[in-house]
C-alpha positions in Angstrom: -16.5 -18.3 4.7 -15.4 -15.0 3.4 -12.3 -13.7 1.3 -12.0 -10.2 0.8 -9.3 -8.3 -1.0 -8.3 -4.6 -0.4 -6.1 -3.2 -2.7 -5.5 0.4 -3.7 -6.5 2.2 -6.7 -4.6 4.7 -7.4 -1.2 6.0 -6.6 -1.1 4.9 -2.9 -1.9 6.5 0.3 -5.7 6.5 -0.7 -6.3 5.9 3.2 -6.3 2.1 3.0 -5.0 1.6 6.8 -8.5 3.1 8.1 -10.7 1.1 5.6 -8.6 -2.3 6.5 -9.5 -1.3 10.4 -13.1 -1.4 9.5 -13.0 -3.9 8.0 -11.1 -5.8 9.9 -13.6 -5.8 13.0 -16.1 -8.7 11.0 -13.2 -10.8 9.9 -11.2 -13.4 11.8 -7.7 -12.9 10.2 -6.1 -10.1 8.7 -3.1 -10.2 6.1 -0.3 -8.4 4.2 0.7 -9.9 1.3 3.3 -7.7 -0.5 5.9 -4.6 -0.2 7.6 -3.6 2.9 8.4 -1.1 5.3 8.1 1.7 2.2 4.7 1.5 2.7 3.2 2.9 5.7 -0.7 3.1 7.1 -2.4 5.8 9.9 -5.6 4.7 11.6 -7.5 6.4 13.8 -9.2 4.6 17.0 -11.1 6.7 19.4 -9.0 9.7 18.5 -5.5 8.1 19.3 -3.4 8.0 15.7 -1.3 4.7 14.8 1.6 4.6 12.2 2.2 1.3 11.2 4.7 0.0 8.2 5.0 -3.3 8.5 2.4 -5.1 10.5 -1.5 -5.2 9.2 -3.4 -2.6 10.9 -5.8 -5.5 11.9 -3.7 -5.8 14.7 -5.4 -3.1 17.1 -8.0 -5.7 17.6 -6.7 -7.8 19.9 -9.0 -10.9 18.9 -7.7 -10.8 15.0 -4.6 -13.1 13.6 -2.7 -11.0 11.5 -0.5 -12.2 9.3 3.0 -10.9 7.1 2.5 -13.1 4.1 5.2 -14.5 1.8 5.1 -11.8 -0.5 6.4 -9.2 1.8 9.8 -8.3 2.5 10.9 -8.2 6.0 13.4 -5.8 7.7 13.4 -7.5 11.1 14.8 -4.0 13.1 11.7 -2.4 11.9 9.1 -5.1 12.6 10.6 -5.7 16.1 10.7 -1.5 16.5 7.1 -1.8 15.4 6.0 -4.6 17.8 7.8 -2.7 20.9 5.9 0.6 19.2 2.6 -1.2 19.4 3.2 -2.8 23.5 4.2 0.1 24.4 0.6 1.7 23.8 -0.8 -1.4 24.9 -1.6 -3.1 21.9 -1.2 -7.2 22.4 0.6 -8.7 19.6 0.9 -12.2 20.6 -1.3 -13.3 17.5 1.0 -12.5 15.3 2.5 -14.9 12.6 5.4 -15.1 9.9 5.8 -16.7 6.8 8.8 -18.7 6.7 9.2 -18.4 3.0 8.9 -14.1 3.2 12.3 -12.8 1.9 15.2 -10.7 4.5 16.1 -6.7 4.2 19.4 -7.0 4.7 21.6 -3.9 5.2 23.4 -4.3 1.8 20.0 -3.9 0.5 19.8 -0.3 2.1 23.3 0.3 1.5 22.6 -0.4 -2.6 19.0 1.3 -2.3 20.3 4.5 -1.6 24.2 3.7 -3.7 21.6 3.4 -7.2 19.1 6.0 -6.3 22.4 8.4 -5.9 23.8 7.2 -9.1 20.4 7.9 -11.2 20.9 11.7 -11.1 18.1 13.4 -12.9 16.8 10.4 -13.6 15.8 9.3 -9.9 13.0 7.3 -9.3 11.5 8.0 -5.7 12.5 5.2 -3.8 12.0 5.3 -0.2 15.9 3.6 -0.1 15.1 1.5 2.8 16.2 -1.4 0.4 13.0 -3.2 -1.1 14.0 -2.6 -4.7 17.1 -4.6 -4.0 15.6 -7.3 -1.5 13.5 -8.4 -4.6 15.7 -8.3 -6.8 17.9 -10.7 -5.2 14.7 -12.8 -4.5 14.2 -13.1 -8.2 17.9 -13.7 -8.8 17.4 -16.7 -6.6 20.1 -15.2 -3.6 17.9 -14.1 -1.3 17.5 -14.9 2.0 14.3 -15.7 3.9 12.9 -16.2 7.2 13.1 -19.9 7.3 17.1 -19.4 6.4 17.3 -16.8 9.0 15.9 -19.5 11.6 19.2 -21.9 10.7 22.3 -20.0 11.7 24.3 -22.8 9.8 22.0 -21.8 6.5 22.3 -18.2 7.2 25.7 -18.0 7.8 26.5 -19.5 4.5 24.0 -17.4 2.5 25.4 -14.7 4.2 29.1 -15.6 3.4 28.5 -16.0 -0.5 25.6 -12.7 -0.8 28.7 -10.5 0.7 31.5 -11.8 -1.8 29.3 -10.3 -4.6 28.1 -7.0 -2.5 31.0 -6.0 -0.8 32.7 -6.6 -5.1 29.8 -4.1 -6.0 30.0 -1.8 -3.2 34.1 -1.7 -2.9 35.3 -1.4 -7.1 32.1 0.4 -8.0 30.6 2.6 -6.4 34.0 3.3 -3.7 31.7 2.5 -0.6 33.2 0.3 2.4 32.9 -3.6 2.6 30.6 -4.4 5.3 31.6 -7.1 7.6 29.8 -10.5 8.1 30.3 -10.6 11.4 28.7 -7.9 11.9 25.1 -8.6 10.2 25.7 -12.2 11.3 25.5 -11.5 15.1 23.2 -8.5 14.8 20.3 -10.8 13.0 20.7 -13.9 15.1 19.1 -12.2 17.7 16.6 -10.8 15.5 15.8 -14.5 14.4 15.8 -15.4 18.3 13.1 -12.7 18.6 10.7 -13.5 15.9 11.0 -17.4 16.1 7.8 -18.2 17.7 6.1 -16.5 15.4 7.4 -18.1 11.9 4.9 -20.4 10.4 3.8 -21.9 7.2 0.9 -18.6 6.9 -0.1 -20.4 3.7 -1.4 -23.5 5.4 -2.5 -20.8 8.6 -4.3 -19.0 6.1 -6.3 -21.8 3.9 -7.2 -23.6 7.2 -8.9 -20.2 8.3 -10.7 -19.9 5.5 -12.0 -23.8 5.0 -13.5 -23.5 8.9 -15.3 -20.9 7.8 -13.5 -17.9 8.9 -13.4 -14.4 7.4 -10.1 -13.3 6.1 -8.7 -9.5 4.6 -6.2 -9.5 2.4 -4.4 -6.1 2.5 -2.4 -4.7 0.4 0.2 -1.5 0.5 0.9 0.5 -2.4 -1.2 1.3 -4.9 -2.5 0.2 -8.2 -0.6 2.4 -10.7 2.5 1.1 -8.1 2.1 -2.1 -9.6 5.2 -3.4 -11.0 3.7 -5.0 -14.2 0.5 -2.6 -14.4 1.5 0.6 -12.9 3.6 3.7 -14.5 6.9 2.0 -14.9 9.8 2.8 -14.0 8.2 5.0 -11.6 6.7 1.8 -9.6 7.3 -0.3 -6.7 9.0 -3.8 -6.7 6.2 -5.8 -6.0 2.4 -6.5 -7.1 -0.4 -4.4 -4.9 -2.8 -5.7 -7.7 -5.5 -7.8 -6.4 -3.8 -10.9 -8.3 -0.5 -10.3 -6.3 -2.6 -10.6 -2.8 -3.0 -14.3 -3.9 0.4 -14.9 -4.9 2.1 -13.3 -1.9 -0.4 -14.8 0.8 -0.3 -18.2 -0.9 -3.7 -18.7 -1.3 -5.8 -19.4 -5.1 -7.7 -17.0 -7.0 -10.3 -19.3 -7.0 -11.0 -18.8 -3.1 -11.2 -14.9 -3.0 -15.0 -13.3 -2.9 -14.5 -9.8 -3.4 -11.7 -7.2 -4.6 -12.5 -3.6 -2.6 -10.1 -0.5 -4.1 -9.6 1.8 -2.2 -10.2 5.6 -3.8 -9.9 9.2 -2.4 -11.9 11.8 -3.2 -9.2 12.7 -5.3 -5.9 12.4 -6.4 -2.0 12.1 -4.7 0.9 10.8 -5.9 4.3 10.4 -3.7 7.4 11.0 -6.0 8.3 10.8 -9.1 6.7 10.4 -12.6 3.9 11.8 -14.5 0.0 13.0 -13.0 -2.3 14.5 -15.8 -4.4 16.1 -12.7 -1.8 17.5 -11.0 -2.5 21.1 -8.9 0.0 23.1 -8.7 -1.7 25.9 -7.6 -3.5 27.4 -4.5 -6.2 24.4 -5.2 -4.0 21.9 -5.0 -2.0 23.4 -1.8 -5.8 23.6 -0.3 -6.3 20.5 -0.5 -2.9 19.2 0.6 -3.6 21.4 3.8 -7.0 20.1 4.6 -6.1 16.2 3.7 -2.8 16.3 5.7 -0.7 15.0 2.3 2.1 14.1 4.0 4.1 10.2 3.6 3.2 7.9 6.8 6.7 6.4 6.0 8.8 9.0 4.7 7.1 12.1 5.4 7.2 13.4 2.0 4.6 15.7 1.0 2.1 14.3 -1.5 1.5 15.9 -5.0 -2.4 16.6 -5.1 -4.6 16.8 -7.9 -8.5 16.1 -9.0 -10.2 12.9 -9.1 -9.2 10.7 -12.3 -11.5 8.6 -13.3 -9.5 6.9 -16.1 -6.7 5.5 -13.7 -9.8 4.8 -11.0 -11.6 2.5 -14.5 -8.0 1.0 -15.5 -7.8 -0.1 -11.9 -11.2 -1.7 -11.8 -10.1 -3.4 -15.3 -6.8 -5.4 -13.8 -7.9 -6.1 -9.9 -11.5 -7.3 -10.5 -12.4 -4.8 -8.0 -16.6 -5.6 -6.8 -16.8 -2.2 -4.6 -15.2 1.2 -3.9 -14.3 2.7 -0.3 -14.3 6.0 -1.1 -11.9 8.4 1.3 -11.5 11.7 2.4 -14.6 12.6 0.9 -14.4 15.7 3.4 -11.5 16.7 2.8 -13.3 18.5 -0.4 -15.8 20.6 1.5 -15.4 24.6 0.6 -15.0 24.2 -3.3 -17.5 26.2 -5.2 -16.7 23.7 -8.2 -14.8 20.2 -8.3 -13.4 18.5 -11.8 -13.4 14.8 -12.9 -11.2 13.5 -15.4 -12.9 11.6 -17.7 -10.2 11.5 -20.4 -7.2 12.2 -21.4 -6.3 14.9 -24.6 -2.9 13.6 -26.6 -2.3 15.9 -29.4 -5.6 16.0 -31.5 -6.7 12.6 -30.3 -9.1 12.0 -26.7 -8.8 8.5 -25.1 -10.5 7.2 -22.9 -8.8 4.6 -21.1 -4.9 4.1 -19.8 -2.3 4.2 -21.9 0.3 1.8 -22.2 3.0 4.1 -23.6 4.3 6.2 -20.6 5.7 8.6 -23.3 2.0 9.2 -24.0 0.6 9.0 -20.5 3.3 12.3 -19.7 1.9 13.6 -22.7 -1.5 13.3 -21.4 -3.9 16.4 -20.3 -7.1 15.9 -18.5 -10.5 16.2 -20.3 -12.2 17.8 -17.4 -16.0 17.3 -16.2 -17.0 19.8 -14.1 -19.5 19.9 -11.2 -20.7 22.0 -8.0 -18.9 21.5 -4.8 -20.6 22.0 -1.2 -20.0 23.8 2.1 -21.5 22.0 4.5 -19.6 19.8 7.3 -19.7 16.4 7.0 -17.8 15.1 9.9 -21.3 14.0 11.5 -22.7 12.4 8.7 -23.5 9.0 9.1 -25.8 7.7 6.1 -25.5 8.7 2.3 -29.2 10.4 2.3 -28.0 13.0 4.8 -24.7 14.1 2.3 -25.2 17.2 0.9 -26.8 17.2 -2.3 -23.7 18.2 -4.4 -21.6 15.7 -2.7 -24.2 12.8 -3.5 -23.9 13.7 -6.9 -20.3 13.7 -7.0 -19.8 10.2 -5.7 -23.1 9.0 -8.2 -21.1 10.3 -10.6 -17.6 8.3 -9.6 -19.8 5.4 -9.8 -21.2 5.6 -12.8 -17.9 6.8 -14.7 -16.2 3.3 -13.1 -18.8 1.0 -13.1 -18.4 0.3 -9.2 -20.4 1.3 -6.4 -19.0 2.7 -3.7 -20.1 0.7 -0.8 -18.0 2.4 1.6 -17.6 6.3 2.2 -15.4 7.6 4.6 -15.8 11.5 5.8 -13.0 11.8 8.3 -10.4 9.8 9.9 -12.1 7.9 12.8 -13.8 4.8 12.9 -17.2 5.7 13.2 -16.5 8.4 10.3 -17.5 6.2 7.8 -20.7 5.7 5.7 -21.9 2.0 5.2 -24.0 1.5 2.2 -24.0 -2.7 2.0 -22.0 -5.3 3.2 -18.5 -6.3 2.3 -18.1 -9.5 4.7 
């Protein structure tokens, strides 16, 4: 038996979707337990590139369950584009499964997503408006609808009926925007439900029987720690929990039965959106590395803002998830710099700290306390064990370790598969 957690660390996009293949080749059943199709992953098998947004990237193994948890929220027109994405390139997907209790994008979600994001001005806060915000809030409200409701047209019909009264009110007297029509979304997502039935499950009691026969199961997570809606730099956040803590809460499985917590790091620093980044680059360094890491949104496109390793945010992460062992990423993607910085600390006014603050006034205050150290030039795409790194680049990652407290078991030095240095065992 085996329960791993893989989370990310920093701001997102720290290369998760590669690490979760990896991994995913010793375990039995993979799962996403939160966000939705604002996230996205690329992996890389045998030199063919995959996008996916929804569906765990466990599923280019065709022997692996792979699960969309409870936690998530589901826009069926995007799953069911994904799944006829994936059979198209020949990947099977008949082992996938559903939670019945995972909550519904509806299209007044998107509609409202993009109606409040308008409406912010200045004071925008990056969403991806493809209606997550709004899909949990509803769920919290207690007015959301979920797969199992989508399976009973009766059910649907009337959570539908009573969800538009209030919408199309909003939509109509304040913001001017056209009602939308039930029968409309009625029709439309009776056929989605028609499409995903055999698939819908209980992925709780899927999950916890997986796990008590002895199987190996990865818990993946999208977004990223400072993301987090309770932990991470609020307002600018996402709407769910991509702690480790939220992968039990939106797979439906205890604390009690998870083994390890990996976060997932880069070699440095990005950040899609708004809000404030102490290491920021926004110079010819920062471009370089943008250029050589390809920073650019799996899901929206949207090139990422690039800055130097922060070892304060990487510690504060550690601190809330629990996280056992670092997979390190794009460690390659910092070959040609004659000298790299870590930030150890942050400066605010006369005062150094140390760790996060809680004040986000202070954290956009906040300027790096900078370590310096060498870089290196030689290529690393064929480097296989952490003896034959450069010497420089050895240090560097010694040095991430002992700043967090958290060896980095896993090391990856390019996009593929096989680019990826193993130094102990995670299942």
């Amino acid at each position: 038996m085996a329960a791993v957690i893989l989370i990310g660390s920093q701001w997102g996009d720290e290369g998760k979707g590669k690490i979760t293949d990896f991994l995913a080749e010793k375990a039995n059943v993979v799962v996403r337990c939160q966000g939705g199709n604002n996230a996205g992953h690329t992996v890389v098998v045998k030199g063919e590139e995959f996008k996916l947004h929804l569906i765990p990237s466990g599923i280019l193994y065709s022997d692996k369950t792979c699960v969309i948890g409870n936690g998530v929220v589901i826009d069926p027109k995007v799953l069911l584009e994904e799944l006829s994405y994936l059979a198209e390139r020949g990947i099977e997907t008949g082992k996938m499964l559903i939670s019945s209790n995972a909550h519904v994008i509806m299209p007044y979600h998107r509609v409202l997503d993009g109606l409040e994001e308008e409406a912010r001005g200045e004071h925008k806060i990056g969403t991806t408006k493809r209606g997550i915000g709004p899909c949990y809030m509803d769920k919290a409200s207690r007015i959301g609808i979920r797969i199992i409701d989508l399976m009973d047209k009766d059910e649907f019909a009337e959570k539908l009926r009573r969800n538009l009264v209030e919408k199309n009110n909003l939509f109509v007297k304040v913001y001017g925007h056209e009602a939308l029509k039930f029968e409309d979304i009625y029709d439309t997502y009776l056929g989605y439900a028609e499409q995903l039935r055999s698939m819908v499950t209980d992925s709780s009691l899927a999950i916890d029987e997986s796990i008590r026969s002895g199987g190996k199961v990865l818990f993946e997570g999208a977004q990223g720690t400072l993301l987090d809606i309770d932990h991470g730099t609020y307002p600018y956040v996402t709407s769910s929990n991509p702690i480790a803590g939220g992968a039990c809460i939106g797979a439906g499985i205890g604390p009690t039965r998870i083994d390890r917590v990996v976060g997932v790091i880069k070699a440095y620093t990005t950040r899609v959106g708004e809000g404030p980044f102490p290491t920021e680059l926004l110079d010819e360094i920062g471009e370089q590395i943008q250029t050589n890491g390809h920073e650019f949104g799996t899901t929206t496109g949207r090139p990422r803002r690039c800055g130097w390793f922060d070892a304060v945010i990487a510690r504060y992460a550690v601190r809330v998830s629990g996280i056992s062992d670092f997979a390190v990423t794009k460690l390659d993607v910092l070959t040609g710099f004659e000298t790299l910085k870590i930030c150890v600390g942050y400066r605010v006014g006369e005062e150094t700290i140390r760790e996060f603050p809680q004040s986000q006034k202070i954290f956009k205050q906040s300027q790096p306390v900078y370590e310096e150290m060498p870089g290196w030039h030689e290529d690393l795409t064929d480097v296989r064990s952490f003896d034959d790194l450069p010497e420089a680049a050895k240090k560097y990652i010694l040095r991430i370790e002992e700043l967090t407290g958290v060896p980095a078991t896993l090391i990856a030095i390019g996009p593929g598969r096989e680019q990826t240095i193993v130094r102990g065992d995670i299942f």
